[in-house]
PQR file with spaces between the fields and no chain letter, atoms N, CA, C, O and H, PARSE charges and radii, in Angstrom:
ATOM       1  N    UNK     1      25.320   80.991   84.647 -0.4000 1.5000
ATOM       2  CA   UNK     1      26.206   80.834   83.501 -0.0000 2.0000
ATOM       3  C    UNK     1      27.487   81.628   83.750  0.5500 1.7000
ATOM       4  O    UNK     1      27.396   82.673   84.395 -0.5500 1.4000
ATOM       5  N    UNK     2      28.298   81.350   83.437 -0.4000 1.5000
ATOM       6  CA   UNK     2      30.122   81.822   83.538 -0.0000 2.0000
ATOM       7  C    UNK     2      29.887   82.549   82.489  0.5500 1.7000
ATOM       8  O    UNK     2      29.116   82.368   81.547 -0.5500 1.4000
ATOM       9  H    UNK     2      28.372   80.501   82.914  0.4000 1.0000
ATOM      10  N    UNK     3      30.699   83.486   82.759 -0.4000 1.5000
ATOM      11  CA   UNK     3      30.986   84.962   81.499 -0.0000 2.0000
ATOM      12  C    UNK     3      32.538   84.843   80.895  0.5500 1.7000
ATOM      13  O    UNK     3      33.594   84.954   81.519 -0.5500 1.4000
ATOM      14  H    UNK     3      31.325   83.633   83.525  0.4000 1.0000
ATOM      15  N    UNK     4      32.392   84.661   79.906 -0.4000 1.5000
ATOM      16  CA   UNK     4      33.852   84.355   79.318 -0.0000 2.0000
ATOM      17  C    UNK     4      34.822   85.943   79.603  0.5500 1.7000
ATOM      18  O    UNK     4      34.218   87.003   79.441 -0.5500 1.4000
ATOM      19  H    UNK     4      31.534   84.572   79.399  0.4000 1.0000
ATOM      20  N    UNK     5      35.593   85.955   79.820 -0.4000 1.5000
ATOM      21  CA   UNK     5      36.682   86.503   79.964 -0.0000 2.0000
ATOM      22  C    UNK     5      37.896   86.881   78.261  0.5500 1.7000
ATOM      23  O    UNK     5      38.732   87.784   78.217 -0.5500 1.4000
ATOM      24  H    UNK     5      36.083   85.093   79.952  0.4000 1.0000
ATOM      25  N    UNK     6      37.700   86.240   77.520 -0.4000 1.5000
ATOM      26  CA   UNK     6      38.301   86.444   76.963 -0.0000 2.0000
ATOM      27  C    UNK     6      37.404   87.594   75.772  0.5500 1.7000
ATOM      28  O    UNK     6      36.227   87.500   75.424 -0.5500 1.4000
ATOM      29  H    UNK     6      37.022   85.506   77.556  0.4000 1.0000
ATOM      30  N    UNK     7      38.170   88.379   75.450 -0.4000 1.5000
ATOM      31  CA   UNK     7      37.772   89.113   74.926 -0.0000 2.0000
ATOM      32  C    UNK     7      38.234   89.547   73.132  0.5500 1.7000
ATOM      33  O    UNK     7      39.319   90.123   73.059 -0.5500 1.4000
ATOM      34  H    UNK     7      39.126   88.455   75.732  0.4000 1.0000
ATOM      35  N    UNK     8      37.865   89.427   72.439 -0.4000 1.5000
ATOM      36  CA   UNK     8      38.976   89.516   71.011 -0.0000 2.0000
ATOM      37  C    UNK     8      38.173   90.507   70.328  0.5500 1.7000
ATOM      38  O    UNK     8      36.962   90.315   70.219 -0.5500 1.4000
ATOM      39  H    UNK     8      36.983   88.958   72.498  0.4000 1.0000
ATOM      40  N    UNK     9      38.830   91.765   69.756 -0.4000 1.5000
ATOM      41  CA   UNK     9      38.363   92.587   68.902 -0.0000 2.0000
ATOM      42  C    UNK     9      38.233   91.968   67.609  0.5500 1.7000
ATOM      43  O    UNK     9      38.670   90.819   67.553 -0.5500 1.4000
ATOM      44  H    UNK     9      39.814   91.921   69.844  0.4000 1.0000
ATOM      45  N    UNK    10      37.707   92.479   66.491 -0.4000 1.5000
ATOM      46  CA   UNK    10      37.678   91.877   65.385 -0.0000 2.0000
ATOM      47  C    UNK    10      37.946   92.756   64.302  0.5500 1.7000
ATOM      48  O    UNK    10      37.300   93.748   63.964 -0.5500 1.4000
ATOM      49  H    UNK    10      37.352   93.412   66.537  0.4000 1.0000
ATOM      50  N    UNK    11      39.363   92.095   63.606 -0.4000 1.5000
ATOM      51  CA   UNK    11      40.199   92.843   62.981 -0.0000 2.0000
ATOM      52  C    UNK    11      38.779   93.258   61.705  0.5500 1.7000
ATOM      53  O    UNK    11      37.681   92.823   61.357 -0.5500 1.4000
ATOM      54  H    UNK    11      39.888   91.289   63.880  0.4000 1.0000
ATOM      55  N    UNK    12      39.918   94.585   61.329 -0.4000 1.5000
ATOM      56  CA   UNK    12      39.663   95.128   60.301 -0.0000 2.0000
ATOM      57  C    UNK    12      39.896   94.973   58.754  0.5500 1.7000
ATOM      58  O    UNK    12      39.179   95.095   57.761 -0.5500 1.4000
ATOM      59  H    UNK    12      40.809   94.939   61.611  0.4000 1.0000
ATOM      60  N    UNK    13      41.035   94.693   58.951 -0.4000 1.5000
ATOM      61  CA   UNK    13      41.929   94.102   57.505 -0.0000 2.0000
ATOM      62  C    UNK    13      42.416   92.686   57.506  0.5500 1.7000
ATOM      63  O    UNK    13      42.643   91.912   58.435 -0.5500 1.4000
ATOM      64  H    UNK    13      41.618   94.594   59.758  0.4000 1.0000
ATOM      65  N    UNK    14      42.496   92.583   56.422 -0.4000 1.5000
ATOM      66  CA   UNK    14      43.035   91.253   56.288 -0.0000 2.0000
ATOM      67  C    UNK    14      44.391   91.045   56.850  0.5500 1.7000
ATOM      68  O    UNK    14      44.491   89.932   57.368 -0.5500 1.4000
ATOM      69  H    UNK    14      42.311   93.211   55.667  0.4000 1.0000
ATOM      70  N    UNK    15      45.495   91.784   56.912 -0.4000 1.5000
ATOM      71  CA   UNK    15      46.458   91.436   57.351 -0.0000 2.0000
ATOM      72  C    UNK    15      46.271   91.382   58.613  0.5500 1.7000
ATOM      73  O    UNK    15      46.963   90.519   59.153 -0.5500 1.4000
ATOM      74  H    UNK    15      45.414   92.688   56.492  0.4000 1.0000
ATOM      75  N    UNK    16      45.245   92.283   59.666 -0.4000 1.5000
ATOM      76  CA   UNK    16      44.867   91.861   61.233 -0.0000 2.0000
ATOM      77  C    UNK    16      44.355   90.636   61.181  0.5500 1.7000
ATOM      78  O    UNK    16      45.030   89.849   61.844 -0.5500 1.4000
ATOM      79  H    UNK    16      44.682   92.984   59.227  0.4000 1.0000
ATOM      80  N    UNK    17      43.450   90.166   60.670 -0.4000 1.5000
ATOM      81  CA   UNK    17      42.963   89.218   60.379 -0.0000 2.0000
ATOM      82  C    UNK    17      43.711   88.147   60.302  0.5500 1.7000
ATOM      83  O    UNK    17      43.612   87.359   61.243 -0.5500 1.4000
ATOM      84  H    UNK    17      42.901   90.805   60.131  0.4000 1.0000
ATOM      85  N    UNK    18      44.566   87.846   59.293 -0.4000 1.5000
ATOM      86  CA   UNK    18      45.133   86.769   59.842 -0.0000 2.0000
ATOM      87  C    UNK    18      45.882   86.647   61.235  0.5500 1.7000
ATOM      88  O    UNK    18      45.702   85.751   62.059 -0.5500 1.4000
ATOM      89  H    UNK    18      44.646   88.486   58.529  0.4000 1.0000
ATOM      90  N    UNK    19      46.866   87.852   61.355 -0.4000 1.5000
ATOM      91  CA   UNK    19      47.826   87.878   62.784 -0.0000 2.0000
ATOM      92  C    UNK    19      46.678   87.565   63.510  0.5500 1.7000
ATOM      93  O    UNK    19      46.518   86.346   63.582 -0.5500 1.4000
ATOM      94  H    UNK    19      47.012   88.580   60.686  0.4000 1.0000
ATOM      95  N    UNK    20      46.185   87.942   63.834 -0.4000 1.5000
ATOM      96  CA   UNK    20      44.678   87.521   64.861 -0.0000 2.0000
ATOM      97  C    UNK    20      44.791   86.163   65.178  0.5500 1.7000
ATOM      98  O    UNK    20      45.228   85.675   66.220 -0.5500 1.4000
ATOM      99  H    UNK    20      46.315   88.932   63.775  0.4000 1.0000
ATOM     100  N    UNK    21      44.199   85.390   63.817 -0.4000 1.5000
ATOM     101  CA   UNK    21      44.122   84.159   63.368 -0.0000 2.0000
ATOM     102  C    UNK    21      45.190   83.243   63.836  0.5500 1.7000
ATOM     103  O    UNK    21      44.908   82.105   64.213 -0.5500 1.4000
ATOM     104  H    UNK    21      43.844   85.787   62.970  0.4000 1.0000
ATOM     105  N    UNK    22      46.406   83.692   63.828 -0.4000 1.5000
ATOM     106  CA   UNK    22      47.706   82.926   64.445 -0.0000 2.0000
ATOM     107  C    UNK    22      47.991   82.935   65.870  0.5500 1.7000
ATOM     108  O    UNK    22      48.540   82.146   66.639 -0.5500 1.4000
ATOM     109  H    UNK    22      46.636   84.616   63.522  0.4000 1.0000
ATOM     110  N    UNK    23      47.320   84.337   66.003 -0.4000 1.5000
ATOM     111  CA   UNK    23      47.814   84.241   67.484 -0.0000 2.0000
ATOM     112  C    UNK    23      46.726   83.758   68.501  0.5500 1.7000
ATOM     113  O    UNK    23      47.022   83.635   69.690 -0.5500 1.4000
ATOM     114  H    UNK    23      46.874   84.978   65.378  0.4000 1.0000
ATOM     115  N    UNK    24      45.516   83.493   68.056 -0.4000 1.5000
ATOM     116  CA   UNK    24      44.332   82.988   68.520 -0.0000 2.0000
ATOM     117  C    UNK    24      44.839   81.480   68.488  0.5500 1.7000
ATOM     118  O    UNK    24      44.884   80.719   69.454 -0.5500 1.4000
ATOM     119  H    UNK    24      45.276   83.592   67.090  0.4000 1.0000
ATOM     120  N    UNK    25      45.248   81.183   67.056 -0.4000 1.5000
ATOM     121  CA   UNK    25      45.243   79.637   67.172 -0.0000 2.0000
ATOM     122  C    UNK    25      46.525   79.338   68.038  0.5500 1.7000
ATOM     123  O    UNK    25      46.412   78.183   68.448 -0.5500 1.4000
ATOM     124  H    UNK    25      45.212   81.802   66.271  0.4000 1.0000
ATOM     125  N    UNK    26      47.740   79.926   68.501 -0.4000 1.5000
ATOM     126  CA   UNK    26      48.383   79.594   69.370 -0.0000 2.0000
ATOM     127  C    UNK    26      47.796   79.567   71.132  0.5500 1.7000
ATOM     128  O    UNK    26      47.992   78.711   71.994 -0.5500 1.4000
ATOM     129  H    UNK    26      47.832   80.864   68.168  0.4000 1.0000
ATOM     130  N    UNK    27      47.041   80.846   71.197 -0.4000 1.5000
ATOM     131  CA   UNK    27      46.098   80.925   72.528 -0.0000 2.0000
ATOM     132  C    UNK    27      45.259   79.766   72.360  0.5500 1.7000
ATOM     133  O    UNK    27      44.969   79.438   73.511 -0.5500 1.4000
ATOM     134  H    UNK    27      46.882   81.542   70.497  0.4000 1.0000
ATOM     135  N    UNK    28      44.594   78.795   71.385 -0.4000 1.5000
ATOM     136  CA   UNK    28      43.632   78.013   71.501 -0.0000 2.0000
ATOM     137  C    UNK    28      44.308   76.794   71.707  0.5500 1.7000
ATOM     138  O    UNK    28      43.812   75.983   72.490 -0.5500 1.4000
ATOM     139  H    UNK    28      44.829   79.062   70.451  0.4000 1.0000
ATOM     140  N    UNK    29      45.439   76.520   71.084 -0.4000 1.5000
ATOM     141  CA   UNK    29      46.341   75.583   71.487 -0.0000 2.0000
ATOM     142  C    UNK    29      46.749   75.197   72.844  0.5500 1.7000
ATOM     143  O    UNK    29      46.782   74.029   73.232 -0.5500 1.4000
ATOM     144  H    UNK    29      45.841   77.179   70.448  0.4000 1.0000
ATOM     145  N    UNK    30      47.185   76.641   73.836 -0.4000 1.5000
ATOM     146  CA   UNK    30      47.859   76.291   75.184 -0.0000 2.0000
ATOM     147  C    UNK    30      46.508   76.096   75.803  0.5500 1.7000
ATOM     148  O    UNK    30      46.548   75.348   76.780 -0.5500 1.4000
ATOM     149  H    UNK    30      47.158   77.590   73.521  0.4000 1.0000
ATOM     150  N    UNK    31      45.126   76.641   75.450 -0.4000 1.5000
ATOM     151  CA   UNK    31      43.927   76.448   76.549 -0.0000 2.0000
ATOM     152  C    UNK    31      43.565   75.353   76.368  0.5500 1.7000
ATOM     153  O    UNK    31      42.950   74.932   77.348 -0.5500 1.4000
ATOM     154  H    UNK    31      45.094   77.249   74.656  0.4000 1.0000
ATOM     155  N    UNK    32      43.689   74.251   75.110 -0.4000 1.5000
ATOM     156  CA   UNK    32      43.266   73.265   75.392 -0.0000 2.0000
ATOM     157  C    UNK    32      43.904   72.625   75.756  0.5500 1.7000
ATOM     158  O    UNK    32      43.282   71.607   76.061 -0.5500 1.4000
ATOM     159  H    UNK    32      44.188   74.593   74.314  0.4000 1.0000
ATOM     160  N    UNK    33      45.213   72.506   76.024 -0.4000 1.5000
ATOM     161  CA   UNK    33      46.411   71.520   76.881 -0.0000 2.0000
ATOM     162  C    UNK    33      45.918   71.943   78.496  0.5500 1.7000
ATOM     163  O    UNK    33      45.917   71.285   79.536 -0.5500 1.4000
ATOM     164  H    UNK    33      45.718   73.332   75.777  0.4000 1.0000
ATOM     165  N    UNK    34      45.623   72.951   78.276 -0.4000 1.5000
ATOM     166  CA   UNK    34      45.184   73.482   79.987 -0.0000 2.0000
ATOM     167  C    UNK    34      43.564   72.283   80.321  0.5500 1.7000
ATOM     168  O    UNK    34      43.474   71.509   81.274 -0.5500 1.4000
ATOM     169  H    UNK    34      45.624   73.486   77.431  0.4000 1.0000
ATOM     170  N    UNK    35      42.807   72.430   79.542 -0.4000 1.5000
ATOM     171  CA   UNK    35      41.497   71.826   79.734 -0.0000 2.0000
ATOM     172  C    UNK    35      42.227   70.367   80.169  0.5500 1.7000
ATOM     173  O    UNK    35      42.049   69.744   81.215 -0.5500 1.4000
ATOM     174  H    UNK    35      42.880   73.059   78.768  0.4000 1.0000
ATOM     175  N    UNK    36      43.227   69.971   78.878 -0.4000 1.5000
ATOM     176  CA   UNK    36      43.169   68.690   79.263 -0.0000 2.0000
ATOM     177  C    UNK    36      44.334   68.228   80.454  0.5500 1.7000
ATOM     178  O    UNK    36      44.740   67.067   80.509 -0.5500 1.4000
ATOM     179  H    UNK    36      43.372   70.478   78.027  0.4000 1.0000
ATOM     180  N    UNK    37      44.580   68.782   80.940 -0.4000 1.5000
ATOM     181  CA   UNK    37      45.689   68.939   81.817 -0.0000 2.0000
ATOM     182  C    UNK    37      44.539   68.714   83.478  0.5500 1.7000
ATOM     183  O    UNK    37      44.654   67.902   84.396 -0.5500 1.4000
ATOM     184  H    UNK    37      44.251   69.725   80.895  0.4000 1.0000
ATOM     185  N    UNK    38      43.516   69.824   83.253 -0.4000 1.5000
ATOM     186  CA   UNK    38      42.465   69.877   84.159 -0.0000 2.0000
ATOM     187  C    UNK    38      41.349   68.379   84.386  0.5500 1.7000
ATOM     188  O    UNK    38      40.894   67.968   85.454 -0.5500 1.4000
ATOM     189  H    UNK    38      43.423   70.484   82.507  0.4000 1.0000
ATOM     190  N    UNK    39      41.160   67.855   83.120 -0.4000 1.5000
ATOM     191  CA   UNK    39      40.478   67.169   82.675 -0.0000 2.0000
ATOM     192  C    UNK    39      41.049   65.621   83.231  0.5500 1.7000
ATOM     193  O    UNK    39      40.329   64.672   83.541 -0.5500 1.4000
ATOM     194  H    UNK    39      41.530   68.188   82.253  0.4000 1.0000
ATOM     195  N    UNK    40      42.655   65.669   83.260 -0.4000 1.5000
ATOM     196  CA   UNK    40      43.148   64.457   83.694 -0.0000 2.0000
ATOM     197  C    UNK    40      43.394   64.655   84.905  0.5500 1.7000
ATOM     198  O    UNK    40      43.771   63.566   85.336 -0.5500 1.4000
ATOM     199  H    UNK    40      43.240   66.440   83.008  0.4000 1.0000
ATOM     200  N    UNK    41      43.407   65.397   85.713 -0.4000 1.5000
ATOM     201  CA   UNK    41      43.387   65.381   87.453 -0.0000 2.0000
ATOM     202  C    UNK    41      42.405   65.554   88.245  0.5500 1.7000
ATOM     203  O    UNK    41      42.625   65.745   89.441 -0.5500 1.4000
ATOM     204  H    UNK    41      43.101   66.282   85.363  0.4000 1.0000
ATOM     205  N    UNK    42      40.894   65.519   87.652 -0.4000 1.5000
ATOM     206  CA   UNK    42      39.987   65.227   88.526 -0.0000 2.0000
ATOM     207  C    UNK    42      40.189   64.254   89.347  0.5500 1.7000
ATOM     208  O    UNK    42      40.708   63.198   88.987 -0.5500 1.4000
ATOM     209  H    UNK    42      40.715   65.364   86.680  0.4000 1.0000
ATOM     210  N    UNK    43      39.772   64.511   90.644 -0.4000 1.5000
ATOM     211  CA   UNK    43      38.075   65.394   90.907 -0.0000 2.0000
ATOM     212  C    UNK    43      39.144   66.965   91.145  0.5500 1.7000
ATOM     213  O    UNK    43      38.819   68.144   91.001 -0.5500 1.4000
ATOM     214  H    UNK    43      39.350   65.369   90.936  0.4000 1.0000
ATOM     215  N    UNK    44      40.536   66.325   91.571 -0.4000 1.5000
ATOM     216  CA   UNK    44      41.055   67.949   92.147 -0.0000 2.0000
ATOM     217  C    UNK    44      40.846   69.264   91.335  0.5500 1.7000
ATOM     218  O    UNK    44      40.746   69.147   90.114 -0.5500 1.4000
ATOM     219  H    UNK    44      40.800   65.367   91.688  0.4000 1.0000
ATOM     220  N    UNK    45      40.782   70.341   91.820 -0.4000 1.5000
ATOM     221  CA   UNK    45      40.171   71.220   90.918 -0.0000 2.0000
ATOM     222  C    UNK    45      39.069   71.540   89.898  0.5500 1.7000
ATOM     223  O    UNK    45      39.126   72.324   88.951 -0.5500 1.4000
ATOM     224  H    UNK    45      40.863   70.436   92.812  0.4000 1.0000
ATOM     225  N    UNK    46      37.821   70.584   90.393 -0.4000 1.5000
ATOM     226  CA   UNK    46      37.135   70.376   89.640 -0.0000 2.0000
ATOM     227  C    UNK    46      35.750   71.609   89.570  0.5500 1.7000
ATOM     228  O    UNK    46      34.913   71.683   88.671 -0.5500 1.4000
ATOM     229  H    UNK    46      37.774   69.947   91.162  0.4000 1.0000
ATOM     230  N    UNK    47      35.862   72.624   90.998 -0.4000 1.5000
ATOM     231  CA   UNK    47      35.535   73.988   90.683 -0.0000 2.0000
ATOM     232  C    UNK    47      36.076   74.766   89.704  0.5500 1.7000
ATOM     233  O    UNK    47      35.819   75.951   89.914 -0.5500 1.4000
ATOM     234  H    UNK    47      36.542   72.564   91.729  0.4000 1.0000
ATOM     235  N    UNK    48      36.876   74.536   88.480 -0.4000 1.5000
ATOM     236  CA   UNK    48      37.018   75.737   88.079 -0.0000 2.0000
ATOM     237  C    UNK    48      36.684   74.936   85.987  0.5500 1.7000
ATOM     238  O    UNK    48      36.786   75.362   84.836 -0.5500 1.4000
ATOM     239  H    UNK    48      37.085   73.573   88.309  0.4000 1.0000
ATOM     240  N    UNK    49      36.329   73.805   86.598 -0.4000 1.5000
ATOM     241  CA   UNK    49      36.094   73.378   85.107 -0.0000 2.0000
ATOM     242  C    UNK    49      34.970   73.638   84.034  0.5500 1.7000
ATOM     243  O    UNK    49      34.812   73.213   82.890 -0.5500 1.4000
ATOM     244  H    UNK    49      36.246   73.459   87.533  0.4000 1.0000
ATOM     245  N    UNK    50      34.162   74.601   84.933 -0.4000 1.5000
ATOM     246  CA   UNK    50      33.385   74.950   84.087 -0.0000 2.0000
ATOM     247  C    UNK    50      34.028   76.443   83.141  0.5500 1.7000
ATOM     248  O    UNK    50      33.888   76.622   81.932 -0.5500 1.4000
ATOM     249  H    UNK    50      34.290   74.946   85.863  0.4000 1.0000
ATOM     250  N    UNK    51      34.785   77.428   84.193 -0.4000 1.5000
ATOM     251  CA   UNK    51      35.375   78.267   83.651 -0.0000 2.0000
ATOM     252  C    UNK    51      35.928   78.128   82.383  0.5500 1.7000
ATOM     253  O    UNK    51      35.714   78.787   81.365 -0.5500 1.4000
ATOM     254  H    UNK    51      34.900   77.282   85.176  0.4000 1.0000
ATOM     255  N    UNK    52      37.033   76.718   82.676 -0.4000 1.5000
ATOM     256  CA   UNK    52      37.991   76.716   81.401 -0.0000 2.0000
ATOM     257  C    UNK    52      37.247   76.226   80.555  0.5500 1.7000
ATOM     258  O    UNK    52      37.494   76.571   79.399 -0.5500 1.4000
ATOM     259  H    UNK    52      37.207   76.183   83.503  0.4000 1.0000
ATOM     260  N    UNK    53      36.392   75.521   80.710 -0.4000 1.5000
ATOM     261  CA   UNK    53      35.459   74.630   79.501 -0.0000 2.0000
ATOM     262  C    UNK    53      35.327   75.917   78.747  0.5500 1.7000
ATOM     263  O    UNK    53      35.773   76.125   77.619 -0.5500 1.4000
ATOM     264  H    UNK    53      36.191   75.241   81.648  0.4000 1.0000
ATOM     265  N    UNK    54      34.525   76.930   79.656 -0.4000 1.5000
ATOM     266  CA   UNK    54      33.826   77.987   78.766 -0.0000 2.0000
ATOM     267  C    UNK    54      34.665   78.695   78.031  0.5500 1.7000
ATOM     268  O    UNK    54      34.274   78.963   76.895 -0.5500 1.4000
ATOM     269  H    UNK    54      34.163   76.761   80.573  0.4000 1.0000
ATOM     270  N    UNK    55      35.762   79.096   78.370 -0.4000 1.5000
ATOM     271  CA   UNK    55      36.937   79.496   77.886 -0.0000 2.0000
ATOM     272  C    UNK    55      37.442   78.996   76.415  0.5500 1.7000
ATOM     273  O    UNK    55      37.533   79.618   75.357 -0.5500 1.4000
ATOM     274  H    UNK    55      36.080   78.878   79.293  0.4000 1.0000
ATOM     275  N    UNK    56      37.670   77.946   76.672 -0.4000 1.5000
ATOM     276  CA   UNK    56      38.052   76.837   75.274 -0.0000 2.0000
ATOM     277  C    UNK    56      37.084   76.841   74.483  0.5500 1.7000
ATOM     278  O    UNK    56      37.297   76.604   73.295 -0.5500 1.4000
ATOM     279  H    UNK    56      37.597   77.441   77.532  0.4000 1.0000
ATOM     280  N    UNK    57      35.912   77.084   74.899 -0.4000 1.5000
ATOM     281  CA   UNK    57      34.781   77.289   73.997 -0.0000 2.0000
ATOM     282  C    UNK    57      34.764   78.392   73.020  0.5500 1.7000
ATOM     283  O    UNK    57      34.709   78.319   71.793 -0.5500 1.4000
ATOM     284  H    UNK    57      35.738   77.277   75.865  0.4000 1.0000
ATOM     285  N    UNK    58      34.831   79.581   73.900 -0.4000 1.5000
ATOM     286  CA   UNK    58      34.972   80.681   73.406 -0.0000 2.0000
ATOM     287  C    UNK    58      35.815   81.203   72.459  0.5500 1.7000
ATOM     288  O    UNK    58      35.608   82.077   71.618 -0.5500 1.4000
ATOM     289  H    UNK    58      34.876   79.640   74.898  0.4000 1.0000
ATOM     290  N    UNK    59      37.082   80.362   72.778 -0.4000 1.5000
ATOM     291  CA   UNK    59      38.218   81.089   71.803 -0.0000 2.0000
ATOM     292  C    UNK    59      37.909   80.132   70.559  0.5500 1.7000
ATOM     293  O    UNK    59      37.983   80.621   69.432 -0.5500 1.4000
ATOM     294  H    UNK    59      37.250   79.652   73.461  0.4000 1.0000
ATOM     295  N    UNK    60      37.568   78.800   70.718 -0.4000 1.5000
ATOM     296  CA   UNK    60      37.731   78.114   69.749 -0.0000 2.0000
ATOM     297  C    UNK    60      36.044   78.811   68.389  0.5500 1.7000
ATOM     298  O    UNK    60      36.088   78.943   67.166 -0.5500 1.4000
ATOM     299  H    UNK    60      37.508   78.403   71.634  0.4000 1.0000
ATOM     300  N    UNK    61      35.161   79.006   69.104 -0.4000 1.5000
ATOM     301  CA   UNK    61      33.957   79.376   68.594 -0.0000 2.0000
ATOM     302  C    UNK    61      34.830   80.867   67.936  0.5500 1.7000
ATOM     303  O    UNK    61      35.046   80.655   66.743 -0.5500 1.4000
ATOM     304  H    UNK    61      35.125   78.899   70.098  0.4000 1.0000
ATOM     305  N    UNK    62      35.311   82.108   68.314 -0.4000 1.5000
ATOM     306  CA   UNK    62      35.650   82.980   67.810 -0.0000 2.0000
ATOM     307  C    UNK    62      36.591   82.618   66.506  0.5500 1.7000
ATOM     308  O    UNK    62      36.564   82.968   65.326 -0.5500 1.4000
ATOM     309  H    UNK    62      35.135   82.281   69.283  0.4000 1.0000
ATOM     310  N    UNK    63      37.408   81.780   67.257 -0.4000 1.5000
ATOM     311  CA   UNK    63      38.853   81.358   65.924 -0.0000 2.0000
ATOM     312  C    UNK    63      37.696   80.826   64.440  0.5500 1.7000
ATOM     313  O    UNK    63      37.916   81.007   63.242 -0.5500 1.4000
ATOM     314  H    UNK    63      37.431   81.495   68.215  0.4000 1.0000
ATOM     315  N    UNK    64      36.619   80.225   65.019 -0.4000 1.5000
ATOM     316  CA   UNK    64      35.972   79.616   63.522 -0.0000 2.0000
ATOM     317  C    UNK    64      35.433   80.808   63.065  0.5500 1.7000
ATOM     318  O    UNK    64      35.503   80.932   61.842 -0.5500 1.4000
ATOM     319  H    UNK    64      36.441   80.078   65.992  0.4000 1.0000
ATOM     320  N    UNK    65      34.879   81.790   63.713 -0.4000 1.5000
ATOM     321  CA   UNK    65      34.114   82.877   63.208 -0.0000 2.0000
ATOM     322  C    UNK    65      35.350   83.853   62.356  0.5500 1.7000
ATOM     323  O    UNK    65      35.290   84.487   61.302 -0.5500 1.4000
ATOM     324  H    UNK    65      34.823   81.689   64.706  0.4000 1.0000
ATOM     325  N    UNK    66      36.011   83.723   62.950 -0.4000 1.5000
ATOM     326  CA   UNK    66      37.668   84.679   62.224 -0.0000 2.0000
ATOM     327  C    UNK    66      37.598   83.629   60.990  0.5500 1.7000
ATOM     328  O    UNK    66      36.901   84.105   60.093 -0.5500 1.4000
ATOM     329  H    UNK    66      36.059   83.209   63.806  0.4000 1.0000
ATOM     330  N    UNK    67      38.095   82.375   60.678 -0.4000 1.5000
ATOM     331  CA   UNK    67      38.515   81.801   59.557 -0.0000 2.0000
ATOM     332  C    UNK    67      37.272   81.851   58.963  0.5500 1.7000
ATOM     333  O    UNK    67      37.386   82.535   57.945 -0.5500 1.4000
ATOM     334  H    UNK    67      38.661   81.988   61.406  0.4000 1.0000
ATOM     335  N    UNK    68      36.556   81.604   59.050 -0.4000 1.5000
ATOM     336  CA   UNK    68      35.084   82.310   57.911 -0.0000 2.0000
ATOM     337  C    UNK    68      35.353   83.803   57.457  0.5500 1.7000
ATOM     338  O    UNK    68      35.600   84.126   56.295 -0.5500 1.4000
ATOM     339  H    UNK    68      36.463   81.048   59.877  0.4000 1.0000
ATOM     340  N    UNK    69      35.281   84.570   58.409 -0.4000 1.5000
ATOM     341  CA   UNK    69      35.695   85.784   57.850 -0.0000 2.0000
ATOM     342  C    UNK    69      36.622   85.378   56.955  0.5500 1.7000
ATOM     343  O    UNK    69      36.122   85.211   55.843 -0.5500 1.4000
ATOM     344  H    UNK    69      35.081   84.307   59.353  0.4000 1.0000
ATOM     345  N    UNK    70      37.984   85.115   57.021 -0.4000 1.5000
ATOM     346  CA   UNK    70      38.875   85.106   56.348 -0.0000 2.0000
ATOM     347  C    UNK    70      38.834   84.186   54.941  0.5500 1.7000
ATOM     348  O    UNK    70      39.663   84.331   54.043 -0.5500 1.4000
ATOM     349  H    UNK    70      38.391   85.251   57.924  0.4000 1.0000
ATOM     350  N    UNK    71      37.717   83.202   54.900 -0.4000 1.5000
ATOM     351  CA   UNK    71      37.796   83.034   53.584 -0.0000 2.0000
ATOM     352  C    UNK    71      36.316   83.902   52.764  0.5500 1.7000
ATOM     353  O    UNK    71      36.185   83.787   51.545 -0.5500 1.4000
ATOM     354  H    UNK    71      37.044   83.084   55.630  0.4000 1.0000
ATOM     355  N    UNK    72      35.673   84.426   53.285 -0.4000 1.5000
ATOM     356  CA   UNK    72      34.941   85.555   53.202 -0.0000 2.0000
ATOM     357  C    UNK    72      35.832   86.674   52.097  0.5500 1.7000
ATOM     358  O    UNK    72      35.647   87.104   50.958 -0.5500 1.4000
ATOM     359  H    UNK    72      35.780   84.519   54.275  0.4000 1.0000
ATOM     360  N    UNK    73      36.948   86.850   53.242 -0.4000 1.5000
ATOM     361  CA   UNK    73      37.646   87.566   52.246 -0.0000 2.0000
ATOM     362  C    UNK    73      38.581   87.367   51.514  0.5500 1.7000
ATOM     363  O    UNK    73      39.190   88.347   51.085 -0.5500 1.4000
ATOM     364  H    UNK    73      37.098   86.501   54.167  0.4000 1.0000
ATOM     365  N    UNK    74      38.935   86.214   51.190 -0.4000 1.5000
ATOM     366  CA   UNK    74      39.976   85.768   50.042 -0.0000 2.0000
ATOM     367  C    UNK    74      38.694   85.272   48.809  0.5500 1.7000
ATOM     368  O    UNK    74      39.128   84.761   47.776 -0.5500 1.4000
ATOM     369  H    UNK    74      38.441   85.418   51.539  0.4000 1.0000
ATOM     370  N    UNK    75      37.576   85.393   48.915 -0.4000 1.5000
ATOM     371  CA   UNK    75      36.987   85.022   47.687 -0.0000 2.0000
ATOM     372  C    UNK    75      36.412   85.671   47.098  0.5500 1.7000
ATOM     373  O    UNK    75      35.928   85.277   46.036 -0.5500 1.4000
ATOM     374  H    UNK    75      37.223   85.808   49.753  0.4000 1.0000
């Protein structure tokens, strides 16, 4: 199994919390143009697609765990 690399602390306050939230969803944005960028030039480079898969996984699985938090705490 691949070890994700990305790493995200998990804010404290709500105002980290969202900045988090924005700047995650901009990082989740360019990794999946990357996946699919990877995704349309097979077979070339097709060693490293498990990495980014896991990658895109990761941030996107964290970003949902942040917006739960975050309506966690607006309610």
């Amino acid at each position: 199994m691949v070890q994700s690399t990305t790493e995200i602390k998990t804010p404290e306050t709500l105002e980290e919390l969202k900045k988090t939230i924005r700047r995650l969803n901009s990082k989740a944005g360019q990794i999946k143009m990357d996946l699919h960028d990877l995704a349309e030039g097979l077979p070339a480079d097709y060693e490293t697609l498990i990495e980014k898969a896991t990658e895109t996984y990761d941030i996107y699985h964290k970003l949902a765990q942040l917006k739960q938090k975050l309506k966690e705490y607006e309610s």
